[in-house]
C-alpha positions in Angstrom: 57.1 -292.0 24.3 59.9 -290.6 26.1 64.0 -290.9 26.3 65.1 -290.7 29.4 68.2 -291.2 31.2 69.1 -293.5 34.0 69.4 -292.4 37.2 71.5 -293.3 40.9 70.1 -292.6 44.3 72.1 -293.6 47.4 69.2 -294.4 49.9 70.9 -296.1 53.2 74.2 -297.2 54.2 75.8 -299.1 57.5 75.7 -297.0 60.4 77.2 -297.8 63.8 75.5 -298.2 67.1 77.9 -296.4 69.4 76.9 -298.1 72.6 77.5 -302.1 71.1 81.0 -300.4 69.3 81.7 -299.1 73.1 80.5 -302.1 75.0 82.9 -304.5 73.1 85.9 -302.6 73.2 85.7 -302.5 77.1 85.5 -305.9 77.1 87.8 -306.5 75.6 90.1 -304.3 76.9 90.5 -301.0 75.0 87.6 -299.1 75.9 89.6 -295.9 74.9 90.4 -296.7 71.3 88.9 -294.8 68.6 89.5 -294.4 65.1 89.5 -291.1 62.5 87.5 -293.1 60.3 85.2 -290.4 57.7 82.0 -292.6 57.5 80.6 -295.4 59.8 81.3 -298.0 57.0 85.0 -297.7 56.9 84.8 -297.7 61.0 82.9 -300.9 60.9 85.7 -302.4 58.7 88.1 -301.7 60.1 87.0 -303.0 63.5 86.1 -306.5 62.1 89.4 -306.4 60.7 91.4 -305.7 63.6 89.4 -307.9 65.6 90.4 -310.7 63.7 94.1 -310.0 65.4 93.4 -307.8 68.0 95.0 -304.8 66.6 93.4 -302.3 68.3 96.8 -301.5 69.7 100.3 -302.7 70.8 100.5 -306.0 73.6 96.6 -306.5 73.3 97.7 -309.5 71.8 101.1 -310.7 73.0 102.1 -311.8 69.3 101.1 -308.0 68.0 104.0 -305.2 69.0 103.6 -302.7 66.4 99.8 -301.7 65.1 98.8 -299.7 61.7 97.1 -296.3 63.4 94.7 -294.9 61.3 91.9 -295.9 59.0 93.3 -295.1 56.2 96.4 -296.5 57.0 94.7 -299.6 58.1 92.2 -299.6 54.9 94.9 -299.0 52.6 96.6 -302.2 54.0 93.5 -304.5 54.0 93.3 -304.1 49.7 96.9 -304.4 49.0 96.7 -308.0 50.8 93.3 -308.7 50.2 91.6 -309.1 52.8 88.7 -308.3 51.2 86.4 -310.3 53.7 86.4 -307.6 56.1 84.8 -305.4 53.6 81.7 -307.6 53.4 80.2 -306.2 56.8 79.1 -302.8 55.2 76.5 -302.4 52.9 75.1 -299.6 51.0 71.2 -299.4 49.7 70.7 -297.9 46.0 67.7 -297.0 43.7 68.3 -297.3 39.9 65.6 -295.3 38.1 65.0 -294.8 34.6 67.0 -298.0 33.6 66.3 -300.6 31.2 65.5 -303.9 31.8 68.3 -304.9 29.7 70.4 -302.9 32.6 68.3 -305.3 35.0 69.1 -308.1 33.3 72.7 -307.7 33.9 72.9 -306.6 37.4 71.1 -309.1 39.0 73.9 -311.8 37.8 75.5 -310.1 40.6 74.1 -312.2 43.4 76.7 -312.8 45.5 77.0 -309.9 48.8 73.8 -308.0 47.2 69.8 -307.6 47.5 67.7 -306.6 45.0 64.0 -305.7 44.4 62.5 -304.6 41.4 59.8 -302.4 39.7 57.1 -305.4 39.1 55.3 -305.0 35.6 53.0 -307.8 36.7 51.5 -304.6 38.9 52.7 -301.4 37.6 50.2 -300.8 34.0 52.5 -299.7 31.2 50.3 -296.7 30.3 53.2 -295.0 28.3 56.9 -296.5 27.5 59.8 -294.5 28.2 63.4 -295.8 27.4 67.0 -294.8 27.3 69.1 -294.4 23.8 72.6 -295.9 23.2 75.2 -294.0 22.2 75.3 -295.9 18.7 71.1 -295.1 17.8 71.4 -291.8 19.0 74.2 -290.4 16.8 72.7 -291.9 13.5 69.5 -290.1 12.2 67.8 -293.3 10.2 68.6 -295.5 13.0 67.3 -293.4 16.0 63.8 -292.9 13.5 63.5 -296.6 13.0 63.8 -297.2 17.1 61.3 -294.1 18.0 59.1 -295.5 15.4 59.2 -298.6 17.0 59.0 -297.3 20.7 55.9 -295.5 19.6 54.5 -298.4 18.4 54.6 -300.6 20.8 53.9 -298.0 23.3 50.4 -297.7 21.6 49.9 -301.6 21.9 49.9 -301.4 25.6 47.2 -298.5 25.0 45.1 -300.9 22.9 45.4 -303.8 24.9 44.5 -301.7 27.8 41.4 -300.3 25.5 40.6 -303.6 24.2 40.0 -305.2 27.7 38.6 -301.9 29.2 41.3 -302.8 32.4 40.4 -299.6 33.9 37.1 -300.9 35.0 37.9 -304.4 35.8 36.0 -305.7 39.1 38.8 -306.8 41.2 42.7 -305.6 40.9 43.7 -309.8 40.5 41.9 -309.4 37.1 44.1 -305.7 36.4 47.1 -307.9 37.6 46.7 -310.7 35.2 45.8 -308.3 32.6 48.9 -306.1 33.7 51.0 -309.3 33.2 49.8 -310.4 30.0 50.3 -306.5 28.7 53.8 -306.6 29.4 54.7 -309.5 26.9 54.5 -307.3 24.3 56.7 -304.7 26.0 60.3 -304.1 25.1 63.3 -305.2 27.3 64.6 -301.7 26.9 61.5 -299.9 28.8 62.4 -297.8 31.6 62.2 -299.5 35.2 63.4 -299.1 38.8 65.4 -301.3 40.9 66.7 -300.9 44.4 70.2 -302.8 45.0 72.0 -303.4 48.3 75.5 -304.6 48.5 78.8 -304.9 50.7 81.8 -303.0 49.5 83.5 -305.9 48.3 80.8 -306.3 46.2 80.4 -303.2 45.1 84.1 -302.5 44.3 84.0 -306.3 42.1 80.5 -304.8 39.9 82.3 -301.2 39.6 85.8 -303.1 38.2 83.4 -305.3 36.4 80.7 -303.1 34.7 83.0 -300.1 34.0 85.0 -302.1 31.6 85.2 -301.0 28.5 84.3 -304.1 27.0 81.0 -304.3 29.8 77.4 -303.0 27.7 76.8 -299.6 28.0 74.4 -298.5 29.8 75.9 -300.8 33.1 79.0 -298.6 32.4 77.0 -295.4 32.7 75.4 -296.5 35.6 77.9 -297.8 37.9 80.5 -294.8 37.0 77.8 -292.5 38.4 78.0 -294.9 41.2 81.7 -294.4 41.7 81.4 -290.8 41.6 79.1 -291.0 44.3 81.1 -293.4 46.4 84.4 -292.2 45.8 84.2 -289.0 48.1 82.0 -290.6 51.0 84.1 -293.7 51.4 87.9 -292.1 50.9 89.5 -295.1 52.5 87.8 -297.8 51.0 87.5 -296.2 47.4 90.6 -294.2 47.1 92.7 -296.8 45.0 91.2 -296.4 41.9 92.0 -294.7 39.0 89.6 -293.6 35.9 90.1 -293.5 32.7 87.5 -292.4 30.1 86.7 -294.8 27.3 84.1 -294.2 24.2 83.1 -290.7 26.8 82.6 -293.2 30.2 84.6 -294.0 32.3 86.6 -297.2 33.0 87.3 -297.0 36.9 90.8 -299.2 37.7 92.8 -300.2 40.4 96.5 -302.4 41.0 93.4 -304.4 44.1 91.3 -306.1 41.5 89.0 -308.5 43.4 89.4 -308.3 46.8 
């Protein structure tokens, strides 16, 4: 049995093909705009945004005289009228390790602008159980001994089972998986797991507003203010109206933009 605490890996995010950006501003009709965006996502959105009006500068469209130069200028305008459409077109790519399936559980009611695929216990043999502590177990002695005792039994269950049917020599792996399967019944929704997650920023921003809550569970509030301390630096421009302020020791991530 082991405690273990969860973990965020950024893995992949938008990136820009250069010669498509370049071919559709010559035609049409700007081929020497460019933009002092810091990462290819905030470029992306703000092109979609400005094509919407073509704003990429003054008398491009006879109705537009005056443009907002600068990304973050231009960024910074898109969330105070919420626009938030245009921030749909970039995606990030995550890895949550070492998070319970209670964390699981959770995320994945966030459908909308996101992808997920998860650590499958159908094929992955629970040959030990590791798990993460909350707050509340882990600062009272009795409680945290009742829930290792627990842990550590079911933890030898899975051993049993896997004893009892002798998996480890089963002819085919279809007979390991339905054994696997059937193993995992008896497993507790707070093991340890992995999930990868892919969203848009509008999406993203929404779950961080949502999850850091104070009122939100807490382990999703430890998870996605890690995810805001990652984000916050590389995406300046589409991150840099929030404010933080810690809550029970996490943070509750905030900003005037709610739902964009």
């Amino acid at each position: 049995m082991e405690y273990v605490e969860p973990k965020v890996f950024l893995v992949g995010e938008t990136r820009v093909l250069e010669e498509g950006l370049k071919a559709y501003l010559k035609h049409v009709g700007v081929p020497d705009w460019t933009s002092d965006a810091t990462s290819d996502s905030e470029l992306l959105c703000e092109v979609m945004g400005r094509l919407c009006y073509r704003s990429f500068e003054p008398g491009l469209n006879p109705n537009v005289t005056k443009v907002r130069e600068g990304n973050g200028v231009y960024l910074n305008n898109i969330l105070n009228v919420g626009h938030g459409s245009v921030l749909e077109h970039a995606v990030m790519n995550f890895v949550f390790s070492d998070v319970s399936r209670v964390f699981t559980h959770e995320l994945v009611r966030h459908r909308a602008g996101s992808a997920m695929s998860q650590e499958s216990l159908r094929f992955v043999r629970l040959d030990k159980l590791s798990a993460y502590i909350p707050t509340h177990i882990k600062e009272d002695e009795n409680g945290l001994k009742v829930y290792t005792e627990a842990m550590e039994q079911l933890e030898e269950v899975q051993i049993k089972l896997a004893e009892v049917y002798d998996i480890d020599n089963a002819q085919t792996f279809g007979v390991k998986k339905k054994l696997t399967s059937a193993f995992r019944r008896v497993a507790p929704i707070g093991v340890a797991t992995t999930i990868g997650w892919s969203c848009n920023f509008r999406t993203l921003r929404h779950v961080i507003e949502m999850r850091t809550e104070p009122s939100a569970e807490e382990e999703i509030r430890l998870v996605f203010g890690q995810v805001y301390e990652m984000v916050k630096e590389r995406y300046p421009n589409l991150m840099g109206d929030y404010e933080v302020e810690m809550v029970d020791g996490l943070p509750w991530v905030k900003t005037a933009h709610r739902k964009v």
